[in-house]
Structures are given as C-alpha cells and as structure tokens.
C-alpha positions as CSV (number, residue, x, y, z in Angstrom):
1,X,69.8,189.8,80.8
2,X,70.8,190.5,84.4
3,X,73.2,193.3,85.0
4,X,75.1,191.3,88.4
5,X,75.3,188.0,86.1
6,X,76.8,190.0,82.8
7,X,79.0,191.7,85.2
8,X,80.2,188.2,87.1
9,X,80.8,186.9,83.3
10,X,83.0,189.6,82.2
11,X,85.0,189.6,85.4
12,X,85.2,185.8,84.8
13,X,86.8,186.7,81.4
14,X,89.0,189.1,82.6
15,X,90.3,187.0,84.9
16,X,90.8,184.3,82.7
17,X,92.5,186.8,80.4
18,X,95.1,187.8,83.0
19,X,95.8,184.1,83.9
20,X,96.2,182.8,80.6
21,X,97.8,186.0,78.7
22,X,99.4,188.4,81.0
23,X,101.1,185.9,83.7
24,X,103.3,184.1,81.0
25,X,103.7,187.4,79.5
26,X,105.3,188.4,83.0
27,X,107.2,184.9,83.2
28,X,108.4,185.6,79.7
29,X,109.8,188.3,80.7
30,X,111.4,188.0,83.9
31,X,112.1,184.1,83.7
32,X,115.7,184.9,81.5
33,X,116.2,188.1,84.2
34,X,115.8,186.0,87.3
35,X,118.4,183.1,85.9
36,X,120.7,185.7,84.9
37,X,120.6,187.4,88.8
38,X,120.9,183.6,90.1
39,X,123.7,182.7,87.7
40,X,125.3,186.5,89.2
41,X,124.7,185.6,92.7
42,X,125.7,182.1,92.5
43,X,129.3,183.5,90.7
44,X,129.8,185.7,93.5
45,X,129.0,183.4,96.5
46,X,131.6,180.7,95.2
C-alpha cells in the first residue's frame, strides 16, 4: 500500500467527516443564536 495514497484517503475522510458531521453540528448550534440576534437587532432598529 502506498504511504502518499493512504494518507490522501484519510485526509479525504476527514474532510468528508468535517463536512458532513461537524458543519451542521456548527449550524445546529448557532442557526437558533443568529435568529435570536436578528430578531434583537431588528426590535431595536424599528
């Protein structure tokens, strides 16, 4: 087994993993925050 291609396949997984499993983790998160700063700012502009 080549090392460069093992290591371009597990770097391809990683990848994958942060896409798929850590950025909707992050929206999750942060999605309800950012309406709820919106909804503040928009309450104090009117």
């Amino acid at each position: 087994m080549n090392i460069r291609l093992l290591l371009i396949k597990s770097l391809d997984g990683f990848l994958s993993f942060l896409f798929y499993d850590f950025v909707p983790c992050i929206y999750c998160t942060t999605g309800p925050y950012i309406i709820y700063i919106y909804y503040i700012v928009s309450m104090n502009t009117s």
